[in-house]
C-alpha positions in Angstrom: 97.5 229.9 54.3 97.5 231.0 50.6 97.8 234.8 51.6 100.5 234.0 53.8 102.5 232.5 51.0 101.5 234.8 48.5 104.8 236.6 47.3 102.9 239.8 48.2 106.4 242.2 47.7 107.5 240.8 44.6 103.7 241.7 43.6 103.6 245.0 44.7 107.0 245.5 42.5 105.6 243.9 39.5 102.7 245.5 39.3 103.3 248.6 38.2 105.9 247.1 35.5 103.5 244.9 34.0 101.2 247.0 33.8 103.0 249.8 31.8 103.3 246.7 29.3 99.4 247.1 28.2 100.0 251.2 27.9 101.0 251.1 24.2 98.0 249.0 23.5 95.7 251.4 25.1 92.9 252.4 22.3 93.7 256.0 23.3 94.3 259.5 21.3 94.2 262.3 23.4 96.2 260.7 26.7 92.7 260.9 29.2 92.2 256.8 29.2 95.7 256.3 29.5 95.9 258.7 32.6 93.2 257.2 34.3 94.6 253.8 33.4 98.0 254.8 35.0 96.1 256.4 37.8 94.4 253.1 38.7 97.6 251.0 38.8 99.2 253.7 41.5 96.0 253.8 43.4 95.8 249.6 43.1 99.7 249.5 44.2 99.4 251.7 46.9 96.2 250.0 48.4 98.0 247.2 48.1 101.3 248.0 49.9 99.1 249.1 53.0 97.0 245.6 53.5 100.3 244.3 53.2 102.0 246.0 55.8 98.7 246.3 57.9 98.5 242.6 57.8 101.8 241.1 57.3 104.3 243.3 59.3 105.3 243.8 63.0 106.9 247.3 64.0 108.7 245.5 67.2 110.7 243.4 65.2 114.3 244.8 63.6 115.1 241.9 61.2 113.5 241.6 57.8 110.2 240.7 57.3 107.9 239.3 54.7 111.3 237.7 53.6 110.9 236.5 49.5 114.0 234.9 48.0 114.4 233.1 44.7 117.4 232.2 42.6 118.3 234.2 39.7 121.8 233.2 38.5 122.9 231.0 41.1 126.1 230.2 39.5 127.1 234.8 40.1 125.6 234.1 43.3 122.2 236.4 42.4 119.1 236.1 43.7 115.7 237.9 43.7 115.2 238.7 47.1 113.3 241.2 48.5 112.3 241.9 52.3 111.3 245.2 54.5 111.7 246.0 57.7 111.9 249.3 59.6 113.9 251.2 57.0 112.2 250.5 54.0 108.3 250.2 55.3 108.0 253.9 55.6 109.9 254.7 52.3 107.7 252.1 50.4 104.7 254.5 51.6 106.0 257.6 50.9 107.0 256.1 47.4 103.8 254.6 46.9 102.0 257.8 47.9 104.1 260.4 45.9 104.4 258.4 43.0 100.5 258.3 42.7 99.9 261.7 43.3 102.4 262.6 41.0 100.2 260.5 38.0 97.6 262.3 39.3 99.3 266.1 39.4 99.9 265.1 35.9 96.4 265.3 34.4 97.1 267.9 31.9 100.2 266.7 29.8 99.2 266.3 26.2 102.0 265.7 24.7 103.3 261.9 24.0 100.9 260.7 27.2 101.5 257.2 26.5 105.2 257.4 26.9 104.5 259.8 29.8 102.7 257.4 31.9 104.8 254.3 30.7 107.5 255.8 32.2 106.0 256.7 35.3 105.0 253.2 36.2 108.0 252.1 35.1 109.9 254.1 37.7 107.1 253.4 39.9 108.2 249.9 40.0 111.9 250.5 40.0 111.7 252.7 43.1 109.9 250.1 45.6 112.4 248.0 44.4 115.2 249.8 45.8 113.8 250.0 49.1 112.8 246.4 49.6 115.8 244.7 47.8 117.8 242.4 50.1 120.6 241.3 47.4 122.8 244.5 47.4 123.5 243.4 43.2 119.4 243.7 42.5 119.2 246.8 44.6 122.3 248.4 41.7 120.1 247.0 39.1 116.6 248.6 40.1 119.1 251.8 40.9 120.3 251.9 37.5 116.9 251.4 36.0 115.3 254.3 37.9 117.8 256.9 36.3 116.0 255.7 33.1 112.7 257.1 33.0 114.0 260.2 35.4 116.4 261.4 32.5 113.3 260.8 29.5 111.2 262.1 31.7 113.2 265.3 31.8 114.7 265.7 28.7 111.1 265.5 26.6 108.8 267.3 28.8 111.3 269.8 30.9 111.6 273.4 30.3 114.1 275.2 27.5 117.3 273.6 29.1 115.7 270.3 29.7 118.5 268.2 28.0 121.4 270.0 30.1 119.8 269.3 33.0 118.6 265.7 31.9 122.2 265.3 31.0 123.9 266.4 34.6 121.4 264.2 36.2 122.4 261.3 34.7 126.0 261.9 34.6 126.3 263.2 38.0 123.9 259.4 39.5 125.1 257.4 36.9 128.5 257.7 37.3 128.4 258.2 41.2 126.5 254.7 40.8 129.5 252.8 39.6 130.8 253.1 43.7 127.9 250.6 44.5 128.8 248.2 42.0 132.4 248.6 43.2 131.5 248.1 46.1 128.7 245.1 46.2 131.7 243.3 44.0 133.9 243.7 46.4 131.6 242.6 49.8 130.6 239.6 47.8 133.8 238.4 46.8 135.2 238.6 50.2 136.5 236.1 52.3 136.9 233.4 49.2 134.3 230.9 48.8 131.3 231.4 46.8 130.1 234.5 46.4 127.2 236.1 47.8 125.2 239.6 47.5 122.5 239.1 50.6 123.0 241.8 52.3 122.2 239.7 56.0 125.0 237.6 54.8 127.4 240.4 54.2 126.3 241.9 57.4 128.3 238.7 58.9 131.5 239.2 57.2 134.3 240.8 59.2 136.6 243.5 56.8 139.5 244.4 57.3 139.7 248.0 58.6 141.4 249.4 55.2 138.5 247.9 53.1 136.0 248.6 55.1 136.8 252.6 55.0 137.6 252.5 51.3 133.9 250.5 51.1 132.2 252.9 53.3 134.1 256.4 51.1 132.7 254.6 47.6 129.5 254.2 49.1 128.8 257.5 50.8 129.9 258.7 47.1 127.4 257.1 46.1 124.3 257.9 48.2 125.7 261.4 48.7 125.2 262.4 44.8 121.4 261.1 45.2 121.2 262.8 49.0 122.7 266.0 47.2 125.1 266.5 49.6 127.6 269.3 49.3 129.3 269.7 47.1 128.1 266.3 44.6 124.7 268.7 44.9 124.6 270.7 41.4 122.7 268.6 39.4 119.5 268.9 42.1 118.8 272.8 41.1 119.2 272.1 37.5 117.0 269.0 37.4 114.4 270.7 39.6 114.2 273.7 37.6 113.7 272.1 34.2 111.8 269.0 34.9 107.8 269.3 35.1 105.9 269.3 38.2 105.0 266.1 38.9 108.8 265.2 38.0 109.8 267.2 40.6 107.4 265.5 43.1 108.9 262.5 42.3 112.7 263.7 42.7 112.5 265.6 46.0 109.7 263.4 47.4 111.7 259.7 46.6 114.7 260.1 45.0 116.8 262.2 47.8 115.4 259.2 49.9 117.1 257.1 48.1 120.2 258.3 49.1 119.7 258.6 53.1 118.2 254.9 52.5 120.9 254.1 50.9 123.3 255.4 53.9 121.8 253.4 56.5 121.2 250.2 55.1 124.7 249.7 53.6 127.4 252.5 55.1 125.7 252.2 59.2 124.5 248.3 58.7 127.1 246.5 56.8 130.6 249.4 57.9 129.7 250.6 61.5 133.2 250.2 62.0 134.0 252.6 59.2 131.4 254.4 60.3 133.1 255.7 63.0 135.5 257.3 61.6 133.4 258.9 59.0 130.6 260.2 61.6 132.3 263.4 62.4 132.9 264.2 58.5 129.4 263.7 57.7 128.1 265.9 60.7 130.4 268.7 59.5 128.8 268.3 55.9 125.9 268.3 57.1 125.9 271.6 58.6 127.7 272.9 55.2 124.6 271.8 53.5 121.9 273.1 55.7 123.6 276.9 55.7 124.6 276.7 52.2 121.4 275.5 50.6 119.5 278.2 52.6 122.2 280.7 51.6 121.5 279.8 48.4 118.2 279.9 48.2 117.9 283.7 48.7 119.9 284.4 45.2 117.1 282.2 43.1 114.7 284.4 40.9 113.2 281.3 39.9 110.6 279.7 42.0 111.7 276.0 41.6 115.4 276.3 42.0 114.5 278.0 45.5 112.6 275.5 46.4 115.8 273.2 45.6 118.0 274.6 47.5 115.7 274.5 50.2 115.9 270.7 49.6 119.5 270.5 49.9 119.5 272.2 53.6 116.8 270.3 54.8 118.9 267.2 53.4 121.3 268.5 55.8 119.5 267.8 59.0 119.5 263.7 57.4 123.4 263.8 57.6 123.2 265.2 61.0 121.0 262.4 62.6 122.9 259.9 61.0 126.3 260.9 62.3 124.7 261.3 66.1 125.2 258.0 67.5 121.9 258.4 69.1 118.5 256.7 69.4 117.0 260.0 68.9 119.2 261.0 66.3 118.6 258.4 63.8 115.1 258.1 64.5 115.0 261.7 63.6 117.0 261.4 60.5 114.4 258.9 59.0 111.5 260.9 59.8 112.8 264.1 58.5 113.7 261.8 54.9 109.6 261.3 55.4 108.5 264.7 56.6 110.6 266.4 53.7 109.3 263.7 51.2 105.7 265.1 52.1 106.6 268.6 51.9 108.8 268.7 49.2 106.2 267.1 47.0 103.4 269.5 47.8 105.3 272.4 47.8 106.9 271.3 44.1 103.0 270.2 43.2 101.8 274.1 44.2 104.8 275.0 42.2 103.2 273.5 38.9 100.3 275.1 40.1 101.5 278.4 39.7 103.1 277.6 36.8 99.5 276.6 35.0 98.5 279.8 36.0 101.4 282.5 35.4 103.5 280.3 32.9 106.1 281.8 34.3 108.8 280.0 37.1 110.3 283.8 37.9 108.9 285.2 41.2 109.0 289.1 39.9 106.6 288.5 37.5 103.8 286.8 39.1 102.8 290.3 40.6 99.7 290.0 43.5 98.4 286.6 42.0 97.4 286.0 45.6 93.8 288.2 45.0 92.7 285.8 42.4 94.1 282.9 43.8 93.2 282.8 47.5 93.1 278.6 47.7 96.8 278.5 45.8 97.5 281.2 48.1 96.3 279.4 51.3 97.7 275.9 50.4 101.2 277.5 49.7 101.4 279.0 52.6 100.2 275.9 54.5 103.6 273.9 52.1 105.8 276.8 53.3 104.8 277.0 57.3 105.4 272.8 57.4 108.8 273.3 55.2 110.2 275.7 57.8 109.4 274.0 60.7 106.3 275.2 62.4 105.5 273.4 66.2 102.6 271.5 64.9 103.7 270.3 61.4 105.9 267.2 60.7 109.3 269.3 60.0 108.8 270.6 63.4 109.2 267.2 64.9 111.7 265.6 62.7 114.0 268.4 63.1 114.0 268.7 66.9 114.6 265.3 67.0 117.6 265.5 65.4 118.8 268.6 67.4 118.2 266.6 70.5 120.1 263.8 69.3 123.0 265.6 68.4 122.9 267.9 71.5 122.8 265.0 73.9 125.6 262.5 71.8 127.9 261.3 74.4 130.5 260.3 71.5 131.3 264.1 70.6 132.8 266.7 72.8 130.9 269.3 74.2 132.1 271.9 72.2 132.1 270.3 68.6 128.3 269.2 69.9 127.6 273.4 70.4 129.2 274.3 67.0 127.4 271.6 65.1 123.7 272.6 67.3 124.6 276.5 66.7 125.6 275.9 63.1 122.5 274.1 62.5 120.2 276.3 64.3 121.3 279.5 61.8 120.3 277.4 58.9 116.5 277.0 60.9 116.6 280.5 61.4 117.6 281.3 57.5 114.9 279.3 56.2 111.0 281.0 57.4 113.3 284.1 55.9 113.5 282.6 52.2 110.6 281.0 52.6 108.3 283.6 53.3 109.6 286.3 50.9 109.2 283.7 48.8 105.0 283.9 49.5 105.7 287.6 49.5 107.2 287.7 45.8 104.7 285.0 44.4 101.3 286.6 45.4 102.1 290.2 46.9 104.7 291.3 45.4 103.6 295.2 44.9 106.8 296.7 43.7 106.9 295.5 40.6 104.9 295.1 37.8 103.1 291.7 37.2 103.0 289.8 33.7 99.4 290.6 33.8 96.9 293.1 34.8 94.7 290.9 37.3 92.3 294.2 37.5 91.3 293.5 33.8 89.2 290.2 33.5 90.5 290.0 30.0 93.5 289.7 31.3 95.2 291.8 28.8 99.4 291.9 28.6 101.0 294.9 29.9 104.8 294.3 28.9 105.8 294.8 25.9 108.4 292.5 25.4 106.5 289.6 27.2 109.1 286.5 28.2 108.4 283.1 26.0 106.8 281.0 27.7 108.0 277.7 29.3 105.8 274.2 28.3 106.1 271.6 30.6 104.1 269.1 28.6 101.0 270.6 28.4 99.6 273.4 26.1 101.3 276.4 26.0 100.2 280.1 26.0 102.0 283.3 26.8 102.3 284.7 30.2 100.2 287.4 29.2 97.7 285.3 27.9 97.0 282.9 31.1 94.2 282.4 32.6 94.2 283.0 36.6 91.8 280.4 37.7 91.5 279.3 41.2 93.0 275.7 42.4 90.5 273.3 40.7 88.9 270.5 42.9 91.6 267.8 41.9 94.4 269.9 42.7 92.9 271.2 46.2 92.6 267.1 47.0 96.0 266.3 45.6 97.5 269.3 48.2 95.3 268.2 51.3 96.6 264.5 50.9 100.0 265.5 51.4 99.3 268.5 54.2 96.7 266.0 56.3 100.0 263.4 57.1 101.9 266.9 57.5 100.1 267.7 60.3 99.1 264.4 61.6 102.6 263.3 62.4 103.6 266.9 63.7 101.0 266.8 66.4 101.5 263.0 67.3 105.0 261.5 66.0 104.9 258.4 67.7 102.2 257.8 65.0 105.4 257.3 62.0 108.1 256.2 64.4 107.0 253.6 66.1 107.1 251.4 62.6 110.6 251.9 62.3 111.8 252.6 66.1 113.4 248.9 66.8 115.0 249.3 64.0 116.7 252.1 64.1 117.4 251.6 67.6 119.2 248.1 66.2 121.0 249.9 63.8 122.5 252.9 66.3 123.2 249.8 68.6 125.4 248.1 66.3 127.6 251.6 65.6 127.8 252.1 69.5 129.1 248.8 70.0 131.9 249.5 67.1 132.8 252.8 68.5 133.2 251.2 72.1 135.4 248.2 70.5 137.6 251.1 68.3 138.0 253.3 71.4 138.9 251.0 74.1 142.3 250.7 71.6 142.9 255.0 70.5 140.5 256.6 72.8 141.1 259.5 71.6 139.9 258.3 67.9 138.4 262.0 67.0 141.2 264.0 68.2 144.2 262.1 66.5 144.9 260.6 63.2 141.3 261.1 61.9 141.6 260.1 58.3 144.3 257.9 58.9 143.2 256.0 62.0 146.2 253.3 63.5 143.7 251.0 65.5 143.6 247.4 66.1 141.4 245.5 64.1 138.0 244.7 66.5 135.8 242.0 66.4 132.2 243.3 66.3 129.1 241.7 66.6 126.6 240.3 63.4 124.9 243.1 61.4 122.1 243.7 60.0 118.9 243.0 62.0 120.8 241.0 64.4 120.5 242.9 67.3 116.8 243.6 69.0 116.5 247.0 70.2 114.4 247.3 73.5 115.7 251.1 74.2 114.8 254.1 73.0 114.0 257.4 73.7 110.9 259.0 74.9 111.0 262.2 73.6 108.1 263.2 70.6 106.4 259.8 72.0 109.0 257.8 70.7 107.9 253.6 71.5 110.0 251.6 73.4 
């Protein structure tokens, strides 16, 4: 059949690109045809991405699917070929979803809206490419191009330090990025012959030991600048606090994916063996990052860079459930990139919210905005309960995945398993405590004195020397002069599609993992079977020589997609 052979992924990439194209065309002067335009494509993609998948892909199978290849420079050995499969269906989603929203959160910047939306589409197109590139050279050049529009988009409609923090951004990915061109070079050069970049073929390559950990170091560079892992993690607060809103949707809610994506499908698929030896180091960060991002959080005035940090430690719990070596583990680790994607974006949308309101990001001067703004109020709080963890919302269950799967690792020794569980656990505990004085300080905060007297329904100033405001794209007034309006219609739908996912996969996970459980189950198969093969020859591979491992070389099985998981675990309703 036609549909069948319909390149449907290439579409879904395209689309958004060429249709940024017609934007400068656009018979438009005050940015509302161009926003609905924009609005239309994300709405069209999205719809489109889910018949797709609905139609076109099968959970219980761990290879890629809905396989597109064509030749692109066949004499460097590059191709366009795309695919999904386990890992990237779910991200394609959340991409999809965020990304649209995010146009929509958007409906009040009035300054340059044509550029605005051209470069939202544009990254649009360059972030579904990253998760459904096969050829590990296209997936550096739809990288690279994402950083694009990110950095314009901060640096022209950011705060008062936009251009720092545009700057820091793109020095800090840009330059990390370089370790995945290093690297795809080097995998597809291996080995003689002619040279290839599919990453099913690299899979099937056997490296020696040496390159493979030098590979897997370049790589977890890398993904961990994107991830924000401690300490490649400073450009996150800085980019968060001076980009807009829906910016800021975009970068918690898909670009930190990006990084844990990035993780699995090169560093566990393509270097288990490597993998191994790196596992221990990454669990270790990853408990650094989950106490130190909610330490941090407590010393932010500002209401964005707390929300940041928060980011960082729930990146954390992603590290941990990659370095577990379980089912459970991994599985968790994706569906916390998922769960976080959801609630970061909301959280970051109320955020804006706020902002509209108080234009103002400091917490001490928003006052007891929560009497005039009950629905802000109620939908924060709803952002907040999810964020830390609440039984019932979608961090719950991503997060005691990943506890489970670390707790019951049989690779790690009991006690490094209760320091890294214990560890972890004070993080949880730090974060309702941040998080809810955080509520406390935005909408009763009684001690001080608020920007504006929300008795007065002129809303008159009451400081006299009132704090410039910060514009964000949009019209500017004075704190003093802002208008405390209730969340509008729009914005009250834009929150409830990210909160109604929230709680739909808290109270029945199965419902997200069971399109990605073969393969993750494939994927934690393939680093078993490495760590068996490396520990048959030093079984004591985590006690001696860590960083400089003496080993024999092992033969290990194909990668990628090659093996067909049939176990997993049943806990949260996990599919076999």
């Amino acid at each position: 059949m036609i549909a069948d052979q319909f390149p449907w992924l290439t579409a879904i990439v395209m689309l958004p690109l060429v249709a940024s194209i017609a934007i400068p065309f656009l018979p438009d002067t005050n940015g509302k045809t161009v926003r609905w335009y924009a609005l239309g494509v994300g709405i069209a993609d999205f719809v489109l991405m889910c018949w797709v998948f609905w139609t076109h892909y099968d959970p219980s199978i761990s290879t890629f699917q809905i396989v597109e290849k064509y030749s692109w420079i066949p004499s460097l050995g590059l191709n366009w070929s795309v695919s999904v499969d386990g890992l990237s269906v779910p991200l394609v989603l959340l991409a999809g979803l965020v990304t649209t929203l995010s146009i929509f959160a958007a409906w009040e910047v009035d300054r340059k809206p044509k550029l605005f939306y051209f470069l939202m589409l544009v990254m649009y197109s360059a972030q579904i490419g990253v998760f459904v590139a096969q050829d590990i050279m296209l997936l550096f050049i739809v990288w690279e191009l994402e950083l694009i529009p990110v950095y314009l988009l901060i640096s022209i409609w950011g705060g008062q330090n936009r251009r720092y923090a545009a700057t820091k951004f793109l020095i800090y990915t840009a330059g990390a990025s370089i370790f995945i061109l290093i690297a795809a070079l080097a995998m597809g050069f291996y080995g003689g012959g002619a040279p290839t970049f599919d990453m099913v073929e690299l899979g099937l390559k056997d490296y020696p030991l040496g390159l493979e950990l030098l590979l897997y170091a370049g790589l977890f560079i890398a993904f961990g600048v994107k991830l924000a892992i401690f300490p490649f993690h400073t450009w996150l607060p800085d980019a968060h606090g001076e980009a807009s809103s829906p910016v800021s949707m975009i970068l918690a809610g898909v670009l930190l994916k990006m990084g844990g994506y990035g993780l699995i499908r090169l560093n566990l698929e393509l270097l288990p063996k490597a993998h191994v030896y790196f596992a221990p180091i990454m669990a270790v960060l990853g408990v650094v990052n989950i106490i130190y991002g909610a330490l941090n959080s407590f010393g932010q005035s500002n209401m964005k860079r707390r929300l940041a940090n928060s980011s960082i430690s729930h990146m954390g719990f992603v590290l941990l459930g990659i370095a577990s070596f379980t089912d459970l583990g991994i599985n968790g680790a994706l569906l916390q990139m998922i769960s976080h994607g959801l609630i970061a974006s909301v959280l970051f949308f109320l955020a804006g919210v706020t902002y509209d309101r108080t234009h103002t990001m400091v917490m001490d001067e928003m006052g007891e905005i929560g009497k005039v703004m009950p629905k802000v109020f109620a939908l924060f709080t709803a952002g907040a309960l999810a964020s830390l963890a609440l039984p019932g919302m979608s961090g719950f269950a991503s997060e005691l995945s990943v506890f489970v799967g670390v707790a019951t690792s049989d690779i790690y020794s009991d006690s490094f398993r209760a320091v890294i569980v214990l560890l972890a656990a004070v993080g949880v505990i730090l974060t309702p405590i941040y998080l809810l004085s955080m509520l406390r300080q935005l909408f009763y905060n009684c001690g001080t004195l608020a920007a504006c007297d929300l008795e007065d329904l002129n809303l008159q100033n009451q400081r006299d020397n009132m704090d410039e405001a910060v514009c964000f794209g949009n019209s500017c007034v004075l704190p003093g002069d802002a208008p405390f309006i209730d969340a509008q219609p729009r914005e009250v739908a834009i929150a409830f599609c990210f909160l109604i996912p929230i709680v739909g996969i808290g109270f029945y996970p199965k419902m997200a993992m069971q399109v990605y459980d073969a393969k993750t189950v494939a994927v934690n198969a393939e680093v078993r079977e490495s760590y068996i093969q490396i520990a048959q020859v030093n079984p004591r591979i985590y006690a001696e020589a860590l960083l400089l491992p003496k080993i024999a070389e092992a033969q290990r099985a194909p990668a990628l997609g090659k093996i067909t998981g049939s176990e997993s675990a049943s806990v949260l309703g996990i599919v076999k």
